[in-house]
C-alpha positions in Angstrom: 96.4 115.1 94.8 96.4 111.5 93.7 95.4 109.0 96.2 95.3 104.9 96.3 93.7 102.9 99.0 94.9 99.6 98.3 93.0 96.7 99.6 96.1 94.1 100.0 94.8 90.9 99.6 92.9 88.3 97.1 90.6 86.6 99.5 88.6 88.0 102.4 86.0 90.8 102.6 87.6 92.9 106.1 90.4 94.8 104.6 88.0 95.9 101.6 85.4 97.2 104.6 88.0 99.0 105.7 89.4 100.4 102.8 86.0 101.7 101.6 85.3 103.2 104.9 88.9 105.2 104.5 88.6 106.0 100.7 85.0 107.3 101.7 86.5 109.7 104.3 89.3 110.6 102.3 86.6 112.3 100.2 84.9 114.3 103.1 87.7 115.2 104.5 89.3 116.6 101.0 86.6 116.3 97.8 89.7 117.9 95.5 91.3 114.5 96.3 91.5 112.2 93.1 91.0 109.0 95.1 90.9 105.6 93.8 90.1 101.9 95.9 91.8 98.8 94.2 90.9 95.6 95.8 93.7 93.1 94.6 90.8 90.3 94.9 89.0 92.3 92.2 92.2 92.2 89.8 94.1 89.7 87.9 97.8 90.3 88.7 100.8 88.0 87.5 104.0 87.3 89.5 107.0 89.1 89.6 109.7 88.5 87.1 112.1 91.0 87.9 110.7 93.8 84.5 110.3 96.8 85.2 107.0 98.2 86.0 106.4 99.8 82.9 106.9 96.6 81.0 103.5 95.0 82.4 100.4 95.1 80.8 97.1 94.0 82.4 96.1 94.5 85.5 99.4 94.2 86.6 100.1 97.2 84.7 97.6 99.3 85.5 97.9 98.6 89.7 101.4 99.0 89.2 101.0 102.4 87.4 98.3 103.8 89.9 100.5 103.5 92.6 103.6 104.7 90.6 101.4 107.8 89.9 99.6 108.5 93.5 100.9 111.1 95.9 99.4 109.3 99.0 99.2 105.6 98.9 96.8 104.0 102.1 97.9 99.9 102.7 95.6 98.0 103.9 96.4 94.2 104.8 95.0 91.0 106.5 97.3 89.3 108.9 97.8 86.0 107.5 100.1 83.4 109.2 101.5 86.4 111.2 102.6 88.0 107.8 101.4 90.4 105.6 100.1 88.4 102.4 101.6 86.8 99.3 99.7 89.6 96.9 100.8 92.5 98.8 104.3 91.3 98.9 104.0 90.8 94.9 102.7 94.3 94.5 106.4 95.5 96.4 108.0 93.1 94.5 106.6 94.5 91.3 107.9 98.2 91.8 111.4 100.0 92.2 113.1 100.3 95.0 112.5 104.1 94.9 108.6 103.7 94.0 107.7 105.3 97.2 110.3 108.6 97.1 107.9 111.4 97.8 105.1 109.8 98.8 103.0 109.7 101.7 102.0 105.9 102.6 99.4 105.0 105.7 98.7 101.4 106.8 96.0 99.7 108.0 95.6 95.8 109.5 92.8 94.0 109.8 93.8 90.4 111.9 91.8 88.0 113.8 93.1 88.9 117.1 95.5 91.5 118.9 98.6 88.8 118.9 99.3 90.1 115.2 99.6 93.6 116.6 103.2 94.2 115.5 103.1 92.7 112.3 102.9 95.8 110.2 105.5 97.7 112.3 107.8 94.8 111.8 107.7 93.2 108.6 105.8 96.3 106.7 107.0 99.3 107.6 110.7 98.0 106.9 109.4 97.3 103.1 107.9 101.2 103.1 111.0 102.4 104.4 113.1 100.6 102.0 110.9 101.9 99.2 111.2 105.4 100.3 108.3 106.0 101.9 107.3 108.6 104.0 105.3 106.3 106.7 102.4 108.0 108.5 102.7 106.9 112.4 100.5 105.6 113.9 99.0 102.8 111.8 95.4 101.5 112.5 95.2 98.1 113.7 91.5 96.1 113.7 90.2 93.1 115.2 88.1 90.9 113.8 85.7 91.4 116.9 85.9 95.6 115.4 83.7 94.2 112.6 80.5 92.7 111.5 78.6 91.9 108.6 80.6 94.1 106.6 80.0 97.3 109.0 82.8 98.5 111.0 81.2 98.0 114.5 83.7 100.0 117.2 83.2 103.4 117.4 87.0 104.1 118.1 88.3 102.0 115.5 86.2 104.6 113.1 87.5 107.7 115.0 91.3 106.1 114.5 90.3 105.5 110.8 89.0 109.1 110.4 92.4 110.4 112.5 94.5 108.4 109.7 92.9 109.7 107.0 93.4 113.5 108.0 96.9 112.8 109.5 98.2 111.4 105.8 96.7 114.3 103.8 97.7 116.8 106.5 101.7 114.6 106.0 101.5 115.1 102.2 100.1 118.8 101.8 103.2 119.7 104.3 105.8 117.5 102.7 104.7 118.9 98.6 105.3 122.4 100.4 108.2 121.9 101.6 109.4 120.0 98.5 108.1 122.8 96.4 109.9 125.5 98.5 112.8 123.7 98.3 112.7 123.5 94.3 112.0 127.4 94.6 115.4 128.1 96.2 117.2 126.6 93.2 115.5 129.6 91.0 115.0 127.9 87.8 
């Protein structure tokens, strides 16, 4: 099983805390996992013209084919202007519209208070959905106050983070089962 934890943003260091903490217990919880972290502040991506995916080169290209290629895909996002940001909307923007078909995808938000609580159920999940997602419920929402000096600090943020984690590979192992006994029926 391939799996992406992408940290959604350019700037900022909160979602990447995050994101390491999840990929890290991805791998406890499952060391047969192939799971890669990309930080979109650590790659040089281009804008959206409307190619397809495969056209790209770059970093663009390679982001763009990791996710195309991962069975589980983990978001994780600030909360920026009480939207998700400009580079995570890019990497959708990048991608077809069925990108997402048999794939598991978990979200994460980091904001600097609680009054961004619904921003990924609203604006986020409605792009996963689109994209064909398979959306893992609940997602983890985090403070600013949940974090310091690059250290997740509450103790039930982690256990919601750990919960996530073995909820999404729990989701995918069912759905390639049933999509595999469903291929079986065909018989050929």
């Amino acid at each position: 099983m391939k799996l992406v934890a992408l940290s959604g943003s350019n700037v900022g260091t909160k979602t990447r805390t995050v994101m390491e903490h999840l990929t890290q217990t991805v791998m406890v919880q499952d060391p047969n996992v192939e799971a890669t972290l990309i930080d979109l502040a650590e790659v040089d991506m281009v804008f959206s013209d409307g190619r397809n995916f495969t056209e790209y080169t770059g970093d663009t290209g390679r982001v763009t084919r990791a996710l195309m290629d991962a069975d589980v895909i983990i978001i994780g996002t600030p909360i920026f202007q009480a939207s998700i940001p400009a580079t995570l909307k890019n990497i959708f923007d990048l991608l077809p519209v069925n990108a997402f078909r048999d794939k598991v995808v978990a979200m994460v938000a980091t904001a600097g208070s609680a009054k961004h609580y619904m921003v990924p159920q609203q604006q986020l999940q409605p792009i996963l959905t689109y994209m064909k997602a398979q959306v893992v419920q609940p997602y983890v929402f985090i403070e600013e106050k949940d974090l310091l000096r690059g250290q997740i600090v509450n103790n039930d943020v982690i256990a919601r983070l750990d919960r996530l984690v073995e909820d999404t590979l729990v989701l995918t192992q069912t759905y390639a089962s049933i999509r595999e006994a469903k291929d079986a029926a065909y018989g050929f």
